[in-house]
C-alpha positions in Angstrom: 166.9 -61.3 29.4 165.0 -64.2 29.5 162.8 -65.3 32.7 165.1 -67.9 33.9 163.7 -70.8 36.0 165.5 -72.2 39.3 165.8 -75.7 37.8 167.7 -74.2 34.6 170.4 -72.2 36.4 172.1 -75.3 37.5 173.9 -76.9 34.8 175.6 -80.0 35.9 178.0 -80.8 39.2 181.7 -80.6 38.9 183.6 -83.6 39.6 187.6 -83.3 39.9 189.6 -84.1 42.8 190.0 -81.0 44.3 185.9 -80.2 44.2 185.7 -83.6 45.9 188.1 -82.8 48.6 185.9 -79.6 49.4 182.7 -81.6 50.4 184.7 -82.0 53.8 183.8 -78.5 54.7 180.4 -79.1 52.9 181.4 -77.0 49.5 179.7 -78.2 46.3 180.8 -76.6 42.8 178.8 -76.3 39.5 178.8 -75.2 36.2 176.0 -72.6 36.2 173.9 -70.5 33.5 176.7 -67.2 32.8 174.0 -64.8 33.3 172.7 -66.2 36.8 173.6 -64.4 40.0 174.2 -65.6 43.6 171.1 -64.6 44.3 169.8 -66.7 41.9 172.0 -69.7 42.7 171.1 -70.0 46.2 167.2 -70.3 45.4 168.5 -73.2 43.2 170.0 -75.0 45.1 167.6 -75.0 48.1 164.6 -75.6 45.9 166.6 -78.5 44.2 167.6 -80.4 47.2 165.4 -81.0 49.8 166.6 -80.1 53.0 169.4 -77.8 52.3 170.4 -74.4 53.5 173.5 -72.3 52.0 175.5 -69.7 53.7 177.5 -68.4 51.3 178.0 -68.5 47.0 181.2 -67.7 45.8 181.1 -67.3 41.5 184.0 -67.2 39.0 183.8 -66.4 35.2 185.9 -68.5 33.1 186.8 -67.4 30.0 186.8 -69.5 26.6 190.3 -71.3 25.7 192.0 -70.4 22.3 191.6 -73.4 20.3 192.8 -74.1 16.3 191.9 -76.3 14.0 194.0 -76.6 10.9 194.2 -72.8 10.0 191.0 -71.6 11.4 191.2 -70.2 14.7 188.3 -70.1 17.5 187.3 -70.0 21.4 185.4 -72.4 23.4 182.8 -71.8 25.5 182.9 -69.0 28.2 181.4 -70.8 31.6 180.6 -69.8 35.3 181.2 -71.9 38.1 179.6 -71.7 41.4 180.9 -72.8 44.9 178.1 -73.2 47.2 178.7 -73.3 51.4 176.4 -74.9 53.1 175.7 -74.2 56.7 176.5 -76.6 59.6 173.1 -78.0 60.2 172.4 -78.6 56.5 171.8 -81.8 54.9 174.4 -83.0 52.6 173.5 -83.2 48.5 172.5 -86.6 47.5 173.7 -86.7 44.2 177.3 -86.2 45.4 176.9 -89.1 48.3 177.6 -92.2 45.9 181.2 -90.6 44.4 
């Protein structure tokens, strides 16, 4: 496996409705690398943002969809998606404060 770096395990910040309704009880969810761990998530995100602390990680694997395209027949991409809590003292994430 390769030697993964803290600023590649997050992938990008997931924005729907529900995700945005979360940050009430300070939960922030991205798409993360498939191969990185909780372990590995939490380092992320308290070296990326100044200021934060997380309590827990909850992870889910989603699998690729089914998809065709004339005859031929293929999958997307598999994905992982992280929820991060943060605790109660925390700082909120920046990049979330303008949405």
């Amino acid at each position: 496996m390769a030697d993964i770096k803290y600023y590649d395990v997050i992938l990008r910040p997931v924005i729907t409705e529900k995700s945005m309704n979360m940050q009430a009880d300070k939960k922030y969810t991205f798409y993360v690398v498939p191969s990185a761990n909780k372990v590995m998530i939490k380092e992320a995100v308290e070296k990326m943002f100044e200021g934060v602390k997380v309590e827990k990680v909850y992870t889910m694997n989603l699998t690729g969809k089914k998809r065709r395209r004339g005859y031929v027949e293929g999958m997307t991409a598999k994905r992982k998606k992280a929820i991060v809590k943060l605790t109660e003292d925390s700082k909120d994430i920046e990049i979330f404060a303008g949405l």
